[in-house]
N, C-alpha and C positions, 0 to 999 in steps of 0.2 A: 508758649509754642514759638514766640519768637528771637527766642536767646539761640545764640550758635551753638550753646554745646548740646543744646536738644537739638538742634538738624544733625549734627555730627553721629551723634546717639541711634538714632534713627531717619534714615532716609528718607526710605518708604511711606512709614508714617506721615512725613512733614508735606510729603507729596499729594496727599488728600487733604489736606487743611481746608483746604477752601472750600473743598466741595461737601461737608458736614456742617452743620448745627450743634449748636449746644443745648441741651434740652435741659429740664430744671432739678435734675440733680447733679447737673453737671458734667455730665458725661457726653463724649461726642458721638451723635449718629448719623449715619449716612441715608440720604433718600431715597426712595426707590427712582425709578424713572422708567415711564411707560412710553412706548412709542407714538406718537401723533401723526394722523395722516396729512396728506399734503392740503386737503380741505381746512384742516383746524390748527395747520403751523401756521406761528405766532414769530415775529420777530421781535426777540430779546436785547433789550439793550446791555451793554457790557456795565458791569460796573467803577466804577467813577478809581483811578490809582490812588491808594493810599500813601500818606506817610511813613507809615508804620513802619516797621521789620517785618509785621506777616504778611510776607508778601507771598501769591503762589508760585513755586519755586520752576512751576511749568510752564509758565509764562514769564519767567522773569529770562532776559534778555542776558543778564550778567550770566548765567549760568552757563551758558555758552561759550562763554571764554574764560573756561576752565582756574573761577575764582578759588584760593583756597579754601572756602569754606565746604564746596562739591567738588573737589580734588577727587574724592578716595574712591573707590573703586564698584559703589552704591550706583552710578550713571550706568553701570554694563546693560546690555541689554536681558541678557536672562535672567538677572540676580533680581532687576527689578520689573520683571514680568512676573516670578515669582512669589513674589514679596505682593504682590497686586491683588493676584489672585488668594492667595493666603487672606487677606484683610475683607476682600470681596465676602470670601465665604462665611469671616467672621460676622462681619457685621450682616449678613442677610438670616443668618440664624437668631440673631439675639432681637432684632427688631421687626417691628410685627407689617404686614402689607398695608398700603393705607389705597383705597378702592375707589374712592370717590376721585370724581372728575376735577373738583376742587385742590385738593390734594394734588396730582396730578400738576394741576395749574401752576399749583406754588411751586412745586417739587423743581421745577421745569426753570425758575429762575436762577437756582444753583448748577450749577456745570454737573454732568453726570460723571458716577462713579464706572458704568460700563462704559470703556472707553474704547470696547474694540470695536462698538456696534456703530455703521457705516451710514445707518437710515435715519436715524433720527435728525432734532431741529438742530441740533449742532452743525449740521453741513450749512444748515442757512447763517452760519455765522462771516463772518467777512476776517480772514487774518492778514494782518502784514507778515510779508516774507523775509521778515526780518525776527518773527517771533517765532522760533522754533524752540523744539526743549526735546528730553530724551524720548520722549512717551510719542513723538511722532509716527516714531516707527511702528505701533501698533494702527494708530488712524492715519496709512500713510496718504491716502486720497487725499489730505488737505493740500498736498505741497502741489505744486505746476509741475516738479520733477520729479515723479518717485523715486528711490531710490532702485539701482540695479543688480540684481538679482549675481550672486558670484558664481561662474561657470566653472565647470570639473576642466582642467587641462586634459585632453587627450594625446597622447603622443600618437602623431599619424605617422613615423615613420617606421612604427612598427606593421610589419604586416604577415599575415599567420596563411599559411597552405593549408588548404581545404583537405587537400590528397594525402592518403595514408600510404607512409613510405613500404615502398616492394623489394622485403630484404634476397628473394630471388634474383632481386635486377641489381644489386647493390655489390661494389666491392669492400668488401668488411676490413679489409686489411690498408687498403688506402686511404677508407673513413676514417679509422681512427687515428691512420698516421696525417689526414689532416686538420683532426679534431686536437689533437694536441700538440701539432705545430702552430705554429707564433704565426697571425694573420698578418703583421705588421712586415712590408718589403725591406729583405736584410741586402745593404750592396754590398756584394762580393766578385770578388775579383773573374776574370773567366777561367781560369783554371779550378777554383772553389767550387763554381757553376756546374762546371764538366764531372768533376767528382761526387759533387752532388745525385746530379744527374744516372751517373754509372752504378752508385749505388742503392738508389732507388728503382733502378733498370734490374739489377741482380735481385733485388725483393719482392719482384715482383708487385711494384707499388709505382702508380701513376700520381702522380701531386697535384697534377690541374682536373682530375674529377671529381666530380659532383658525389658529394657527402650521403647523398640521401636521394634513393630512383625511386620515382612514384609511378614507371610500367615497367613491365613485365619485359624479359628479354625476347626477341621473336622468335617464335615456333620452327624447330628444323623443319628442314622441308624433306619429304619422303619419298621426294619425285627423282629420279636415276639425273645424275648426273651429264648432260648432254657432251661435256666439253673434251669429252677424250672421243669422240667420234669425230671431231672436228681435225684432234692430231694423236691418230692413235699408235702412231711408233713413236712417240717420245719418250724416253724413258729416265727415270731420275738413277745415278750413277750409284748414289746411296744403297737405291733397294737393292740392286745388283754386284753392290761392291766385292758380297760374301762367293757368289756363282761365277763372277765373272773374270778374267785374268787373262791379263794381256801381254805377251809373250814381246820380249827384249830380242828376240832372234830373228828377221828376216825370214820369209813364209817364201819369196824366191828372188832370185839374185840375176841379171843381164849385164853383161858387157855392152859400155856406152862408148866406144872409143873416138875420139874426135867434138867430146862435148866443151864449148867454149868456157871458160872461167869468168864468166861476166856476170856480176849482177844486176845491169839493170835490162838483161834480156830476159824472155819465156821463151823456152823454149819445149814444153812439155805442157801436152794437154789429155783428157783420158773423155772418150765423147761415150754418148750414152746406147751406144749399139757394143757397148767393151771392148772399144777397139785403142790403142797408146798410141799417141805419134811423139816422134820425138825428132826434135833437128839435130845431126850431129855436125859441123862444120856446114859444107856445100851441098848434103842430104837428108832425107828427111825419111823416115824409116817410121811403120803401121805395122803394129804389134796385135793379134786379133788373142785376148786373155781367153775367149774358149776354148780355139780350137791351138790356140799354142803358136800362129803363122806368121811369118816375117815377112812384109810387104812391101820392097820400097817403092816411092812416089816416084814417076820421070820428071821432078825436078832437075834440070842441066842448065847450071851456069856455070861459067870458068870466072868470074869475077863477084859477085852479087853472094854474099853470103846470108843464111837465113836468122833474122832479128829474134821473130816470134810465130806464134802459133794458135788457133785457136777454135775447135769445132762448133758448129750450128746446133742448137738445141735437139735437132731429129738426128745429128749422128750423123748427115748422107753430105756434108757440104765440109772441106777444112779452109778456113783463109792462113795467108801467108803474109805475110811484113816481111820485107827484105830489106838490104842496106842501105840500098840506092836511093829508098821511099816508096817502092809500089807496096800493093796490097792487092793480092791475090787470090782468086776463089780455085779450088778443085775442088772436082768428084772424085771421091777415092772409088767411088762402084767400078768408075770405066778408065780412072786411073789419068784424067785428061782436067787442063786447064782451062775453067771455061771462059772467064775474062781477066784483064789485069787493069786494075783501077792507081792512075798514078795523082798527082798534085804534092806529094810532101817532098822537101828541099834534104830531109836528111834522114835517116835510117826508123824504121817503126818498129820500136822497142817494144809492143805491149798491142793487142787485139782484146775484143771485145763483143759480142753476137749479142741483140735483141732481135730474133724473130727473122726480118728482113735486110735488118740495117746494121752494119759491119761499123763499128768506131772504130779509127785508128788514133794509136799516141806516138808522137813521134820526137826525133830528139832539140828539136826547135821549140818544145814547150806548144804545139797546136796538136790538135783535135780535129779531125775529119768522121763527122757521118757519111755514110757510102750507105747510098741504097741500092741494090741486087738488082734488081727487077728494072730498070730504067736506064737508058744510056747515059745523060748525065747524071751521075752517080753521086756526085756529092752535093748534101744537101743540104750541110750546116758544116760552120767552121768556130773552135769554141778556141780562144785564147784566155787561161788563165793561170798558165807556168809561164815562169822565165827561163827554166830549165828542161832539162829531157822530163818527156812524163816514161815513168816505168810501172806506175800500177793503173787499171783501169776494170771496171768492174759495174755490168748493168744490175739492178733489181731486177727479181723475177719476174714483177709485175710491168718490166720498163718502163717507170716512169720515173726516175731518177737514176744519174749515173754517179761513179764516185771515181776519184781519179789524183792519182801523187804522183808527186815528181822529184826529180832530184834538189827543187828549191824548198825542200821540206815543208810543204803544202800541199794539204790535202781541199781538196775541192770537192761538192755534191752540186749534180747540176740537173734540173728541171727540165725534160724530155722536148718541153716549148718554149724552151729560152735560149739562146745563147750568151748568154751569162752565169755564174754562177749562182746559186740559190744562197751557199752560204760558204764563208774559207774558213779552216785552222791554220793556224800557226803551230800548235805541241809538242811537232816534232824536231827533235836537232840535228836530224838527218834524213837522206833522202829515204821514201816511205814507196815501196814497193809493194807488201803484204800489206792485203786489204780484201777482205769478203763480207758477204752478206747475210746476215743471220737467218736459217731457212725457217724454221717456226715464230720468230719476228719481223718483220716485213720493214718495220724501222730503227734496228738495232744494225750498226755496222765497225765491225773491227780493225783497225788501222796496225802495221807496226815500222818504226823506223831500223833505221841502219847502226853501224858500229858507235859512233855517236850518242844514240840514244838510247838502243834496249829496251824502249819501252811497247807495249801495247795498248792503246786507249782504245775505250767500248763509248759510242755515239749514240746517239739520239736523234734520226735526221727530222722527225716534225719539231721536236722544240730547241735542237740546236747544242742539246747542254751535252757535257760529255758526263758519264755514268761510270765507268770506270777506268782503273790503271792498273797495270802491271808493270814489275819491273823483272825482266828473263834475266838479265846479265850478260844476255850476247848478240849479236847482231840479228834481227831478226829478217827471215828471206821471205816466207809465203805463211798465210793463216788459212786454214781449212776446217766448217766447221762441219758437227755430224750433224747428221740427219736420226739417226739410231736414240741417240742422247744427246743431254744439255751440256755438250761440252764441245771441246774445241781443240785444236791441235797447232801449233807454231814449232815451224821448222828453224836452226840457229845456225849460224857460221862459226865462227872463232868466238873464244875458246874449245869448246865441248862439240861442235859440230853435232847434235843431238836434235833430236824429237823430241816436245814435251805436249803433254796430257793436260788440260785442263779443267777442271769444274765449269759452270756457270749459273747463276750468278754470286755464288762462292767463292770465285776464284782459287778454289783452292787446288792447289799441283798433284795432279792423280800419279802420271811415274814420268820419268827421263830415261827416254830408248837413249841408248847412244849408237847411231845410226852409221856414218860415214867414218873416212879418214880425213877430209876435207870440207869446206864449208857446205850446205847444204844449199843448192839453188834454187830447184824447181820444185813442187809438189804438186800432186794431182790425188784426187780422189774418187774410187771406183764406181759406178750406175748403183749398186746396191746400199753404198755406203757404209760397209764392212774391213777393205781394204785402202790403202794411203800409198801410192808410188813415189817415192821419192829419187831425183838426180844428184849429182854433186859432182865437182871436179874434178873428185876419184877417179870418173870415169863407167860408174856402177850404177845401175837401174835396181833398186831394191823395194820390194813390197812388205808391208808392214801390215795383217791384219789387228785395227783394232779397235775397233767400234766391231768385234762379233757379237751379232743377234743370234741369245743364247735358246729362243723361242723358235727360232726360223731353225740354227744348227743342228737341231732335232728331227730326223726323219724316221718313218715309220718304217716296217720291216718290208713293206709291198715295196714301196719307194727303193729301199734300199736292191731290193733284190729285180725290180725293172730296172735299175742303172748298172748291174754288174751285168745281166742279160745284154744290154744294149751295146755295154764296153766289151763284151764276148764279139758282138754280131763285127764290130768296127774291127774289129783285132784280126778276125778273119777274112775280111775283104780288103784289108793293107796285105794282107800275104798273097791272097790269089793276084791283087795286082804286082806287089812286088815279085811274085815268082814268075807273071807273064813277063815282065820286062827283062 
């Protein structure tokens, strides 16, 4: 047993050596071994090292530092767990129990063959920690340091949704085009970006959503829609585009004769009782569109020519801007001037009504508020042109005014400041046309002169400008409707024309072509159907065209109480004309 090619031969074998007997036919048996309580453990002295070669190879010390003789692959753990048990079973079958207490006693001096058992005298043994061998790992209790247990890697950055995806809520066609796009960020150039971009716009495919909706999309609501009682003549130009048609011809035509060629006057306002005033040179002339009356004002200067114009919200008040710098209230009712408010050093190009308080713009680049009601009348002085101001325009709500000048600056000013709120620059010429969009309260439309052609659409709470236009021709007054979402800008040189706008499409409904000459002035009528326009021609022309196809429907009662009524009038113009 103790030649090397029998360890080599058998491992396992050589690993029990010690702990059998030789009995007298020479065969090796193992002992049994019985447990002993802590009363009747005994403490076993070790026996004394041999010389020998048989030495037990599980206490031998060398075996640990992987001699070649226990090289081979017989130390694994399972091979010789295996191999343990196999021999265990042998030998408890072929040898018979020995019962006595005796037996027991003796048995007890050889090491035992159950080695996984944790209770017996063997824990009363004392080892150095120096003597280990493979079979530790079954009695691992002896060591100070068990050995430690090998843990599963978990990967934690994986992590799973509980929620089952809601292909109701999901877009299928951008899932999969993000499911088999490349997750890894590609740089490309910004026109690649832009292309990119357009052609997932045209596919109807969004790139930056989410693969997978775990709710449901929310339930329409079946409740009526409050928000067209809020603005119920609005109307989109779309659904009417097929019903509705806007006639290129003048609906009627006035001789203007004596109308100044100037662009940065007003001279043309239309107040809300439908009544025109219009300044021609040294006079000022009230056109009544119902009853058809020409009215002139006793304005009489032999020097003082009129700037601008501009009626009071109820229609019963017109102020006057003259050359000299006054600003002037009348009553048209009783046809009398009721004060004249002076302070400006040069001519007031451009008026403006909130309520009480009369703005003027004048051509020194100031601003004067005038209040009505009070002797000293002016109550704020706003400087922030260098040049003439020629546009000037309150919000409905008066609390912002907007105002351009010939220094190509457009100013919005805060009703409690006299300063500006905020300035542009945009324009490359002086910026006359400027109105206020009536179904947006913060939307306002600017246009410049020959120069620039353009129209820019504002923002006055956040400042940014929203859009642009470019007409091609000088741009003189913006007007927008009330009817629809569109808009109308009158043009000088080239085409002297009217044009139609979308909004916020922009897109160009038709080009009246209106005049012979640049177009100056524009106004638009109380109902919002009709557009007067001036121009240097000398021609007062109305354009309907924003007609409300809803309202130009009248019923047969209607129709035949209005021929009745124009019967009754027809006959009491002759009995008076026949008395006279």
């Amino acid at each position: 047993m103790g030649s090397p090619s029998a360890r080599k031969s058998s491992t396992a074998r050589s690993s029990v050596t010690s702990s059998t007997t030789k009995s007298a036919t020479g065969r090796q048996t193992i002992l049994p071994f019985v447990p002993v309580s802590k009363s009747q453990a005994v403490a076993l002295p070790l026996s004394p090292a041999r010389k020998n070669t048989n030495v037990n190879p599980l206490l031998d010390t060398k075996a640990l530092n992987y001699s070649p003789v226990q090289s081979n692959s017989s130390l694994k753990q399972t091979s010789l767990l295996s191999r343990l048990k196999s021999v265990k079973a042998h030998s408890t079958s072929s040898v018979p129990k020995v019962a006595t207490k005796e037996n027991q006693l003796t048995s007890s001096s050889q090491p035992s063959a159950d080695l996984t058992s944790s209770t017996g005298p063997r824990r009363t043994l004392k080892r150095s920690n120096s003597a280990f061998s493979s079979l530790d790992i079954v009695g691992k209790d002896w060591l100070q340091n068990a050995p430690t247990k090998r843990s599963c890697k978990v990967n934690n950055k994986t992590h799973y949704d509980r929620f089952i995806p809601n292909r109701d809520g999901m877009n299928l066609a951008s899932s999969q085009f993000n499911l088999s796009n490349d997750s890894k960020s590609q740089y490309l150039d910004r026109a690649s970006q832009e292309y990119k971009e357009r052609v997932a716009q045209a596919c109807g495919i969004v790139p930056g959503q989410r693969i997978l909706a775990f709710k449901a999309k929310p339930p329409t609501s079946d409740k009526e829609d409050l928000r067209k009682y809020f603005n119920p003549m609005m109307k989109t130009s779309t659904s009417t585009s097929s019903q509705r048609r806007i006639l290129t011809a003048p609906e009627k035509i006035l001789d203007a004769p004596g109308m100044l060629d100037d662009f940065y006057l007003n001279l043309l306002d239309w107040s809300s009782l439908n009544v025109i005033a219009i300044a021609l040179h040294k006079s000022i002339y009230l056109w009544n569109a119902d009853t058809g009356d020409i009215k002139p004002l006793n304005y009489e200067s032999n020097t003082n020519t009129i700037a601008s114009l501009s009626w009071s919200s109820d229609g019963s008040y017109l102020a006057v801007g003259t050359s000299d710098g006054d600003t002037q209230v009348w009553d048209v009712e009783t046809n009398t001037k009721l004060r004249s408010m002076t302070g400006h050093e040069s001519r007031v190009g451009v008026l403006s009504w909130d309520k009480h308080i009369v703005s003027s713009g004048a051509r020194d680049g100031s601003i004067y508020h005038h209040d009505v009601r009070v002797a000293q009348h002016k109550i704020a002085e706003l400087h922030g042109h260098t040049d003439e101001v020629c546009g000037l325009e309150w919000r409905s709500d008066g609390m912002l005014l907007a105002s351009g000048g010939n220094d190509n600056l457009v100013n919005i000013w805060d009703a409690r400041n006299t300063k500006p709120k905020f300035t542009k620059a945009s324009h490359n010429a002086a910026v006359k046309a400027m109105a206020w969009c009536p179904w947006n309260l913060n939307l306002l439309a600017t246009g410049g002169g020959t120069s620039d052609k353009h129209v820019h659409f504002w923002n006055t709470t956040t400042t940014a400008r929203l859009h642009s236009i470019y007409t091609g021709s000088q741009v003189s007054s913006i007007v927008w409707s009330t009817q629809y979402k569109e808009l109308v800008t009158s043009h000088g040189l080239p085409n002297n024309h009217l044009s139609v706008w979308e909004y916020p499409t922009l897109k160009k409904v038709i080009d009246v072509p209106a005049h012979d000459s640049r177009i100056l002035h524009t106004a638009i009528s109380p109902d919002g159907q009709v557009i007067a326009s001036a121009a240097a021609d000398e021609n007062l022309k109305f354009w309907r065209v924003f007609e409300n196809i809803d309202k130009g429907k009248i019923s047969k009662k209607e129709e035949v109480s209005k021929l009745v009524s124009a019967g009754k009038k027809q006959g009491q113009a002759r009995r008076s004309m026949s008395i006279r």
